[in-house]
KELUM-436980 format. One line per 4 residues: number of its first residue (from 1); their letters; for each residue z, x, y of N, C-alpha, C. Coordinates in steps of 0.001 Angstrom, whole numbers, plus 500000, padded with zeros to 6 digits. Example, Ala and Ser with C-alpha at 12.3 -4.5 7.8 and 13.67 -1.06 7.14 Angstrom:
// KELUM-436980
1 = AS = 507800:513190:494310:507800:512300:495500:507800:513200:496700; 507080:512850:497750:507140:513670:498940:507870:512900:500030
This chain:
// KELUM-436980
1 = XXXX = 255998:934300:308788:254829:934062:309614:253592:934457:308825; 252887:933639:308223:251705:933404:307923:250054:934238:309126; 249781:935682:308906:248411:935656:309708:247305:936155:309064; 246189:935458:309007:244865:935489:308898:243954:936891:309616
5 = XXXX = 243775:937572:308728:242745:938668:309966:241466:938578:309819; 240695:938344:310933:238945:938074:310654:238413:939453:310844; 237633:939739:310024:236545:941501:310585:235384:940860:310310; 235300:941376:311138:233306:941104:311529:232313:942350:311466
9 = XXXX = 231450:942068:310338:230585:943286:310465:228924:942591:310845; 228766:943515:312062:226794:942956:312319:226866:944145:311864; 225323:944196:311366:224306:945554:310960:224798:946620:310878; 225849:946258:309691:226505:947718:309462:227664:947960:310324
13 = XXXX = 227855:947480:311201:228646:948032:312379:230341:947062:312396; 231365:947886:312204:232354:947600:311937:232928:947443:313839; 233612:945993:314198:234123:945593:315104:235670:945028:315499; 236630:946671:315587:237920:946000:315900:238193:944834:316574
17 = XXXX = 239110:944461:315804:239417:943334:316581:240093:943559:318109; 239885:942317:319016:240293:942555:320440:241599:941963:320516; 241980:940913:319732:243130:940262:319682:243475:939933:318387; 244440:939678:318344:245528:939277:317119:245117:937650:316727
21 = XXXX = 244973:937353:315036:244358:935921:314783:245449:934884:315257; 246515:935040:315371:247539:934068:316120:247926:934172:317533; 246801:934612:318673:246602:934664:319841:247140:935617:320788; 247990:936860:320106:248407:937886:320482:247303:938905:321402
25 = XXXX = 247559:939655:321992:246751:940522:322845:247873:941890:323602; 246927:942614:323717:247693:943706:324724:247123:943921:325855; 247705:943779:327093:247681:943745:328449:248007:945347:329126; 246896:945853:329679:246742:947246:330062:246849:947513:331264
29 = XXXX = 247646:948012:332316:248107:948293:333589:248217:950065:333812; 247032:950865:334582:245875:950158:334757:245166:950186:333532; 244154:949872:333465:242693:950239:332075:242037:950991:332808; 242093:951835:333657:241229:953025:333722:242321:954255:334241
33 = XXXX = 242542:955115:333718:243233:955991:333808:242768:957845:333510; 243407:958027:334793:243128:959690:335022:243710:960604:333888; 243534:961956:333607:244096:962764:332856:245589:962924:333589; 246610:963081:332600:247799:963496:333671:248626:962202:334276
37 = XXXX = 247600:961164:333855:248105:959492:334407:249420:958914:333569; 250075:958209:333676:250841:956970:332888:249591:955821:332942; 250070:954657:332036:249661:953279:332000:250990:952707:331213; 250680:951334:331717:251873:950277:331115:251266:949154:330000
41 = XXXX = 251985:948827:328792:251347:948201:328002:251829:947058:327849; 251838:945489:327806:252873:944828:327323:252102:943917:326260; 252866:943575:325715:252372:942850:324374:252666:941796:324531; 251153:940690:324849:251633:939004:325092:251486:938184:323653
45 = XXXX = 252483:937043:324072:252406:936442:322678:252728:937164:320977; 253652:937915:321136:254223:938403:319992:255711:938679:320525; 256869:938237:319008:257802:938564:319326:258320:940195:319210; 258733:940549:320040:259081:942359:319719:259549:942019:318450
49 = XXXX = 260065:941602:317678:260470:941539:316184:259375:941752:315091; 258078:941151:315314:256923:940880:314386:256137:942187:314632; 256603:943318:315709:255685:944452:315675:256341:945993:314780; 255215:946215:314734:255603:947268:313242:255158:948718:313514
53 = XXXX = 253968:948992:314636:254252:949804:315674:252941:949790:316352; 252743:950709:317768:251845:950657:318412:251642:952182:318632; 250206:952699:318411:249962:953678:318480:248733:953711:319273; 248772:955316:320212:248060:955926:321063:247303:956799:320587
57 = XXXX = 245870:956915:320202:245249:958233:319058:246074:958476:318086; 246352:957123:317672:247327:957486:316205:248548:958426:316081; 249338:958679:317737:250559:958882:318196:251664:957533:318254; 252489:957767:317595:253448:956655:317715:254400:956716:319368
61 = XXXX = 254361:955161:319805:255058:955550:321104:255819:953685:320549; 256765:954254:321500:257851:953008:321492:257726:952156:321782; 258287:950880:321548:258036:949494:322436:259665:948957:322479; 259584:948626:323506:260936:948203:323658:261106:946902:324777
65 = XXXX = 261694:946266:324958:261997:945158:325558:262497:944963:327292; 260874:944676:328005:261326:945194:329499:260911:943788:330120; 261904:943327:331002:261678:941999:332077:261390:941024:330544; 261765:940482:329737:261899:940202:328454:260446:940134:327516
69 = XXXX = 259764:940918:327950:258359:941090:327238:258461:942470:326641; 257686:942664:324743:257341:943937:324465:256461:944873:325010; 257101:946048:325856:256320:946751:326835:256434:948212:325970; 255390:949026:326206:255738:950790:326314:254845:951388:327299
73 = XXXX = 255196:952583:327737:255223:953339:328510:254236:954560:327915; 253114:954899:328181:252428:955587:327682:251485:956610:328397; 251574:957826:327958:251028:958886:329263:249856:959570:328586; 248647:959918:329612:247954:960792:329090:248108:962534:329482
77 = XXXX = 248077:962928:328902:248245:964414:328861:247052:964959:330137; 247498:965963:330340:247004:966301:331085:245574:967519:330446; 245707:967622:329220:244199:968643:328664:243857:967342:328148; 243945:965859:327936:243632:965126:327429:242283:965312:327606
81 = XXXX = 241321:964794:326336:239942:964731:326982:239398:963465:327580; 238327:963615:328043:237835:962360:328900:237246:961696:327651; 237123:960414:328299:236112:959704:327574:237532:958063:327167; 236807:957371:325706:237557:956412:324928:238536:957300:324305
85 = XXXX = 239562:956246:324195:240922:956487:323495:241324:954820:322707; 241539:955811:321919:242465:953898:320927:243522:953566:321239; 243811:952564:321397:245477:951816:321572:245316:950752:320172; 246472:950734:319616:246297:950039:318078:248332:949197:318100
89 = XXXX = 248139:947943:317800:249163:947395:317878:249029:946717:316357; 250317:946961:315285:250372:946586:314129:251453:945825:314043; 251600:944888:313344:252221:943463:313226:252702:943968:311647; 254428:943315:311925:255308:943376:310516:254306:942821:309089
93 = XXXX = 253144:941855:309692:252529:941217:308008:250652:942164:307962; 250955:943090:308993:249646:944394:308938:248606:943527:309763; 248520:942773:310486:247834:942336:311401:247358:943304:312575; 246242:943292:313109:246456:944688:313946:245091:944030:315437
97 = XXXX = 245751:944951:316396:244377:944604:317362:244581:946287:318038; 242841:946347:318437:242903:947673:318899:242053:947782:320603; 242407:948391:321287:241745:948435:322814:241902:949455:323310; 240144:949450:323750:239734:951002:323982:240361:951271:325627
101 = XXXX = 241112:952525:325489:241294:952733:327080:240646:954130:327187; 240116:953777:328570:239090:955067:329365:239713:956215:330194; 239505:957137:329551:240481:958383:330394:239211:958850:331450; 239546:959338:332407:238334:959883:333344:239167:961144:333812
105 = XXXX = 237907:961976:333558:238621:963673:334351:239372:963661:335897; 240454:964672:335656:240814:965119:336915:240143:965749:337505; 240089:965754:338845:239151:967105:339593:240582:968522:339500; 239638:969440:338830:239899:970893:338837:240534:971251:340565
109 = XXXX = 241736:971555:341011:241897:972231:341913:243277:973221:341324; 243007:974826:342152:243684:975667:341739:244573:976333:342801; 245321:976830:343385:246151:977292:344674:246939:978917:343999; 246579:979896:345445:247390:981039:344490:248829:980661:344470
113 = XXXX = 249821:981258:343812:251155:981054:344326:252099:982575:343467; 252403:983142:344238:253466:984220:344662:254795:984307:343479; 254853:985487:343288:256555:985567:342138:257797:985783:343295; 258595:985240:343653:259704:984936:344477:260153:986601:344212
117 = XXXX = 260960:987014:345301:261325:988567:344754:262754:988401:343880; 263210:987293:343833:264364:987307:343129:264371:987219:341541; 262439:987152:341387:262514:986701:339943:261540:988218:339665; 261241:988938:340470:260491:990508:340493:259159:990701:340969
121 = XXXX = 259251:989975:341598:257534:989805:342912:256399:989786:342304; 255763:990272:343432:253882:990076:342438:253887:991816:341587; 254501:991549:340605:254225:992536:340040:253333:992128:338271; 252778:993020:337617:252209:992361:336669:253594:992457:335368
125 = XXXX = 254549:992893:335689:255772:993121:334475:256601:991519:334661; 256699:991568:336010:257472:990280:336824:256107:988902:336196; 254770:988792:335921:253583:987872:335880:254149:987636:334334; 254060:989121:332945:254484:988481:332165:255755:988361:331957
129 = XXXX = 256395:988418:332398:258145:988133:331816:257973:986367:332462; 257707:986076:332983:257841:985069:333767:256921:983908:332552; 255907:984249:332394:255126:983925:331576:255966:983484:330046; 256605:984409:329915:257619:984258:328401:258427:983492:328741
133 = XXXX = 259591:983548:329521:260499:982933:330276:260152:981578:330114; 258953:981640:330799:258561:980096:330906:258410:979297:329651; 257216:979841:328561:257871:979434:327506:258938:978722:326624; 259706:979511:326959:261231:979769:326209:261690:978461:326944
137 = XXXX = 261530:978601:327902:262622:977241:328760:261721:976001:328583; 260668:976279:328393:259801:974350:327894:260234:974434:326547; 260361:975062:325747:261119:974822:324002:262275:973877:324054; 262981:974602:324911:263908:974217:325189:264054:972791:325514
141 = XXXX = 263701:972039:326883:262815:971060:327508:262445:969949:326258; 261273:970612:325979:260833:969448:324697:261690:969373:323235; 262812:970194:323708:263341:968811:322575:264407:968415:322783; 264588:967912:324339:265729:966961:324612:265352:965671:323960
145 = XXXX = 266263:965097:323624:266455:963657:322579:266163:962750:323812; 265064:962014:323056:264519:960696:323465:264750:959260:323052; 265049:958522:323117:265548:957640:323206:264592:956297:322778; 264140:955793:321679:263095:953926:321843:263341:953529:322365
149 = XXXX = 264664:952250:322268:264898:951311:323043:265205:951430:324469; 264778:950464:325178:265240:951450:326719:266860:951040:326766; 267138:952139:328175:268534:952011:328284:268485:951678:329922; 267164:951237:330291:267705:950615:331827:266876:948900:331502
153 = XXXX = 266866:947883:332701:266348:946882:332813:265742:947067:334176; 266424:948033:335056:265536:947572:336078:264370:948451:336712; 263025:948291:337718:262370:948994:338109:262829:950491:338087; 261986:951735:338114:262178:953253:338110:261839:953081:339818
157 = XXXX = 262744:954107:340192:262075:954249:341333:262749:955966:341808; 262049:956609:343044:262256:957871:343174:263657:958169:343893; 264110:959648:343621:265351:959811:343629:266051:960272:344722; 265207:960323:346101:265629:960257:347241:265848:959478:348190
161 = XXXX = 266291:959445:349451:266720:958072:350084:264918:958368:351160; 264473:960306:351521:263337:960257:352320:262388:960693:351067; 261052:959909:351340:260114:960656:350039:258769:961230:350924; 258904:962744:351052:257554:963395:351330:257418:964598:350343
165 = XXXX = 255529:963916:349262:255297:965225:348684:254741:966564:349617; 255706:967356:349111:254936:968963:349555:253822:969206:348223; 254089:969259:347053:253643:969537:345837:252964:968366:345235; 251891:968323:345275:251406:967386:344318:251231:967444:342725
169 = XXXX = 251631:966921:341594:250997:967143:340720:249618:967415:339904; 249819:968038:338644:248487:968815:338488:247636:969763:338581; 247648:970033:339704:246833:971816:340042:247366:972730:339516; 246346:973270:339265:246846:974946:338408:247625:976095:339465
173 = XXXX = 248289:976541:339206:249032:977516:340013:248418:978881:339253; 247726:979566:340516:247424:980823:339894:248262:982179:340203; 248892:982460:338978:250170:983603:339403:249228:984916:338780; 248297:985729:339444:248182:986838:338626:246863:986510:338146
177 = XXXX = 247095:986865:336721:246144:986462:335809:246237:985555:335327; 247798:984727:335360:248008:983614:334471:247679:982494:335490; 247148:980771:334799:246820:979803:335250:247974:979192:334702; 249108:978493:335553:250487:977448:335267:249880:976224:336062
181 = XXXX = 250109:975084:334951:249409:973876:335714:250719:973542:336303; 250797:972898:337617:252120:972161:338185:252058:970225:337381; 253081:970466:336580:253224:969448:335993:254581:968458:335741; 254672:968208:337729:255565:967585:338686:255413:967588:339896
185 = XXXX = 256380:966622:340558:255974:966779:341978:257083:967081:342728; 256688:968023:343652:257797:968485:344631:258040:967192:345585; 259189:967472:345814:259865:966747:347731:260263:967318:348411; 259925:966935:349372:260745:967744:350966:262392:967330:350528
189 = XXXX = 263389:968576:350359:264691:967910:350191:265473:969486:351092; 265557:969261:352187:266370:970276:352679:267945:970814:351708; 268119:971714:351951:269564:972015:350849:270250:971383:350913; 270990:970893:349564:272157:970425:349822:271758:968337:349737
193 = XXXX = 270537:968123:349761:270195:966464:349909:270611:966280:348473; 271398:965491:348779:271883:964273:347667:270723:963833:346863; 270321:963977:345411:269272:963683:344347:270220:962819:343492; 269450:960862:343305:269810:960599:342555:269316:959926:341696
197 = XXXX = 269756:959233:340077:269107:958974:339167:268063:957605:339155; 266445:958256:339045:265674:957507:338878:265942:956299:337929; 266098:955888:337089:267371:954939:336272:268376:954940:335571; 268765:954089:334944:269722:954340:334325:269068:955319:332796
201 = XXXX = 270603:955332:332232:270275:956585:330701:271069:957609:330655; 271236:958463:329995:272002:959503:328945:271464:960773:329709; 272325:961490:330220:272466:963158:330771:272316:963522:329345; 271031:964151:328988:270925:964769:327737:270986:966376:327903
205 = XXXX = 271015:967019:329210:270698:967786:329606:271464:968380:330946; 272271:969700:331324:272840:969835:332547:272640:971544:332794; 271489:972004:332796:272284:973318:332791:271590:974584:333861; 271595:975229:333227:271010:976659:334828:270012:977396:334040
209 = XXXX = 268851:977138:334057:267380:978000:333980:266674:979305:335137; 266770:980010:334254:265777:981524:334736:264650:980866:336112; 263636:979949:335150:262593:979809:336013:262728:978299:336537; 263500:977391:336346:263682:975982:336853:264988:976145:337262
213 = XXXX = 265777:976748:337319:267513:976964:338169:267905:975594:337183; 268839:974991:338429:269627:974603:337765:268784:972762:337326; 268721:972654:336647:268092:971152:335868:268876:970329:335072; 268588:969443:335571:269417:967380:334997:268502:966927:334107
217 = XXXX = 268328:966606:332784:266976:965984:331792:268314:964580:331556; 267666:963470:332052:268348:962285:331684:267293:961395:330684; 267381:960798:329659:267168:960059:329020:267365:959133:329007; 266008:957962:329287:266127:956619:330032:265885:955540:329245
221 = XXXX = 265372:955893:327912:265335:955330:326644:263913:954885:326628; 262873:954564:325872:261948:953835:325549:260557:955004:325673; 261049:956187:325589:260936:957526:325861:260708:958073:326635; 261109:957781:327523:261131:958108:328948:262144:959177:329281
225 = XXXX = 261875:960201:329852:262466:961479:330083:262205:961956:331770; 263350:962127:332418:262916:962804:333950:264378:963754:333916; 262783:965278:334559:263534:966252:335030:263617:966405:336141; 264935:966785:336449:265098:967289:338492:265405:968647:338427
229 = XXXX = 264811:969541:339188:265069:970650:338936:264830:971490:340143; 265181:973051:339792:266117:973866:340982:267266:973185:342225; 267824:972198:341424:269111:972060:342096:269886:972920:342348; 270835:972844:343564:271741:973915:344166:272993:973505:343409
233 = XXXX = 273836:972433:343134:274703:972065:342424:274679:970565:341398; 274538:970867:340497:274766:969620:339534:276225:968731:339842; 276101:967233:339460:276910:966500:339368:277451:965864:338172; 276773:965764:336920:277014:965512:335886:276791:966163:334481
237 = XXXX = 277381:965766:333747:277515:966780:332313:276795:965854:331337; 276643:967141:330384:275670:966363:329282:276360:965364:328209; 275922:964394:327932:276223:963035:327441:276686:961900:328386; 276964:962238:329328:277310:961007:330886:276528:960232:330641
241 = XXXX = 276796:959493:330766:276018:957275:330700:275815:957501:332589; 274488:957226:332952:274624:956453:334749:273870:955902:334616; 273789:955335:336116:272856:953952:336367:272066:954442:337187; 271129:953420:337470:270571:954143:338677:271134:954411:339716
245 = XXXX = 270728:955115:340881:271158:955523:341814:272214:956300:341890; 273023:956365:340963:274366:957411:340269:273485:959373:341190; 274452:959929:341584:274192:960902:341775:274355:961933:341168; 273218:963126:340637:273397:963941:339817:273325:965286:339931
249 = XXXX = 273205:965584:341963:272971:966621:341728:272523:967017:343114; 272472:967977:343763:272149:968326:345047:271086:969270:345181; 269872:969208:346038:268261:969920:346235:269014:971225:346279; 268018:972322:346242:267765:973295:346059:266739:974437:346180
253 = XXXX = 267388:975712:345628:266152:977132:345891:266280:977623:344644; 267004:977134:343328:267146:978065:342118:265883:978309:341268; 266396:979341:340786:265147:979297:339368:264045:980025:340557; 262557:979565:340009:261215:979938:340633:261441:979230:341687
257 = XXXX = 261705:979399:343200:261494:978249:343745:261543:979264:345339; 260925:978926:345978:260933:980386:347232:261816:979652:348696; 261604:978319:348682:262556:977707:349587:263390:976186:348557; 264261:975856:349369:264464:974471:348868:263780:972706:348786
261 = XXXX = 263397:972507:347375:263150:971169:347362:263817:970282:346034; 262835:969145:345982:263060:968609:344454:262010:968525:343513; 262072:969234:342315:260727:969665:341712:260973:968150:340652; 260665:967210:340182:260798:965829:339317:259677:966172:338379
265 = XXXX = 260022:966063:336936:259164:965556:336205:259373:964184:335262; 258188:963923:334809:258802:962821:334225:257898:962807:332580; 258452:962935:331711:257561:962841:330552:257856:961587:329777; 256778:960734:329058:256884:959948:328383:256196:960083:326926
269 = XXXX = 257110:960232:325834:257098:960635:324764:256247:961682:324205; 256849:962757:325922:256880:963773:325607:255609:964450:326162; 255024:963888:327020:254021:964123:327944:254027:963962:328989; 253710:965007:329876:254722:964992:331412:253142:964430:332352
273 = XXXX = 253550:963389:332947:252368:962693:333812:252803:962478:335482; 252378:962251:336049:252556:962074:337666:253227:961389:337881; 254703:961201:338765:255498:960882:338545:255283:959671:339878; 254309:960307:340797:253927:958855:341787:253356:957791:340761
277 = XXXX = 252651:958205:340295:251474:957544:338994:252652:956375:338385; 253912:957025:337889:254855:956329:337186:255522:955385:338110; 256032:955821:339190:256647:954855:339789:255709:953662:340944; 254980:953990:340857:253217:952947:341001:253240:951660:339732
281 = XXX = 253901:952094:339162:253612:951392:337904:254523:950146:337873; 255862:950041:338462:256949:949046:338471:257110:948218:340061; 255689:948713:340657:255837:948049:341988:254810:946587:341798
C-alpha cells in the first residue's frame, strides 16, 4: 500500500493532520470527556493490519478487533490534567493522523469514612497501617497481565441481575489525615448475591486481600481489566477461561468494607475509570 502524507505549514505554524491521505480517520465516542472517564476509539477505513500503533500522550494502548472494526478502549486517569490531549494513530508505511481530545475537570467532592473495627478503628496506627496495606495490595493489582487482543465479542455489561449505586466513583474518602480517592463503584448486593462476569476473559486473579477481602481480577483482553471485590466466597481459580455471565463469586463484607456490597473496578491499560462511564459506552 502506497501513502502520500501532506503537512501543511501557514506562518510558521505546523498543522497535524486530521485524517489519513487514503481517507482513514478516527472516530471518538464521546470527544469530550471527564477526568476518571473512558472513551471509545474506532478506526474507519483502515485495515487493523496496516496499523502500527495508536497512542494516548504518547502511551501505547491496544487496538483490537470489535463488531469487525479497529477499536480501543481508552481511559483518562483520574489526576489527569484538564485541558487538550493527543490521540495519534500510525500506519505500518508511518502515515499518521492525530486528534485533539478535551479532558474537563471533575468537581472535587470529599466524604469522611471510618476504619471498620476489624481492620483497628479510627485509630491513627490503624490510618497508617491501612495506608501501607493499601499500597502493597495495588502493587499487587497493577500487575495483573493484560491482555491486546480482546478475548470477548460481545457488549460489557454490569455484573448483577439488580443495579443500585450506593458508592459512586471518584470522591476522595477522607480516613484521618489520609485522602483515598474511591476508584470504583459500589452496589447494593445483600450477602451472598450471585456476582457475575462482566465479559468474557482469563481469571488472572482469585485471592483474599487485607483491605479488598476476597477479589476476582479477570482479564478481558484489549486491556481491559475488572475487579470485584470484598466477596464473601469466590467461584473461580486463577487461569479459568469464562464468558460472560459465568459466575465468579458471591457479594460481601471482606477486607475494608463495614457492611456487604460489590465494590467493581474496571481499569483500561491500567487506569481505573468509572465503570458506569464504561458500560455507557457499549449501549
Amino acid at each position: 500500500m502506497r501513502v502520500y502524507l501532506f503537512i501543511v505549514f501557514l506562518a510558521g505554524v505546523f498543522y497535524a493532520p486530521t485524517a489519513l491521505a487514503h481517507g482513514g480517520e478516527l472516530l471518538v465516542t464521546p470527544e469530550t470527556v471527564v477526568q476518571g472517564e473512558p472513551f471509545m476509539v474506532v478506526v474507519k477505513g483502515i485495515d487493523i493490519r496496516d496499523v502500527k500503533k495508536l497512542t494516548f500522550d504518547g502511551k501505547q494502548i491496544p487496538v483490537f478487533l470489535y463488531g469487525g472494526k479497529p477499536t480501543a478502549l481508552i481511559g483518562v486517569d483520574l489526576a489527569a490534567r484538564s485541558g487538550k490531549h493527543t490521540l495519534k494513530l500510525v500506519t505500518l508505511d508511518l502515515d499518521h493522523v492525530e486528534k485533539s481530545i478535551s479532558v474537563q475537570s471533575r468537581k472535587k467532592i470529599t466524604a469522611p469514612l471510618g476504619i471498620p473495627t476489624k481492620l483497628g478503628g479510627n485509630t491513627k496506627v490503624a490510618q497508617e497501617n491501612l495506608v501501607t496495606v493499601l499500597s502493597k495490595e495495588n502493587g499487587v493489582l497493577a500487575r495483573v497481565k493484560m491482555t491486546d487482543p480482546a478475548l470477548f465479542t460481545e457488549a460489557f455489561s454490569a455484573s448483577l441481575e439488580s443495579i443500585f449505586v450506593t458508592d459512586a466513583y471518584g470522591y476522595s474518602r477522607e480516613t484521618g489525615s489520609y485522602s483515598i480517592p474511591h476508584k470504583g463503584t459500589d452496589f447494593r448486593a445483600p450477602l451472598g448475591t450471585e456476582v457475575k462476569a462482566i465479559n468474557s476473559g482469563v481469571v488472572r486473579l482469585a485471592r483474599d486481600f487485607t483491605v479488598y477481602g476476597k477479589t476476582v481480577a479477570i482479564d478481558h483482553g484489549g486491556g481491559v481489566v475488572s475487579l470485584s471485590m470484598h466477596l464473601s466466597k469466590l467461584s473461580v481459580k486463577e487461569g479459568q477461561k469464562v464468558i460472560k455471565g459465568d459466575p465468579i463469586g458471591f457479594s460481601g463484607d471482606t477486607g475494608y468494607a463495614e457492611s456487604p456490597h460489590l465494590h467493581l473496578s474496571i481499569r483500561l491499560s491500567g487506569v481505573s475509570i468509572d465503570p458506569m462511564k464504561f458500560f455507557a459506552l457499549f449501549k
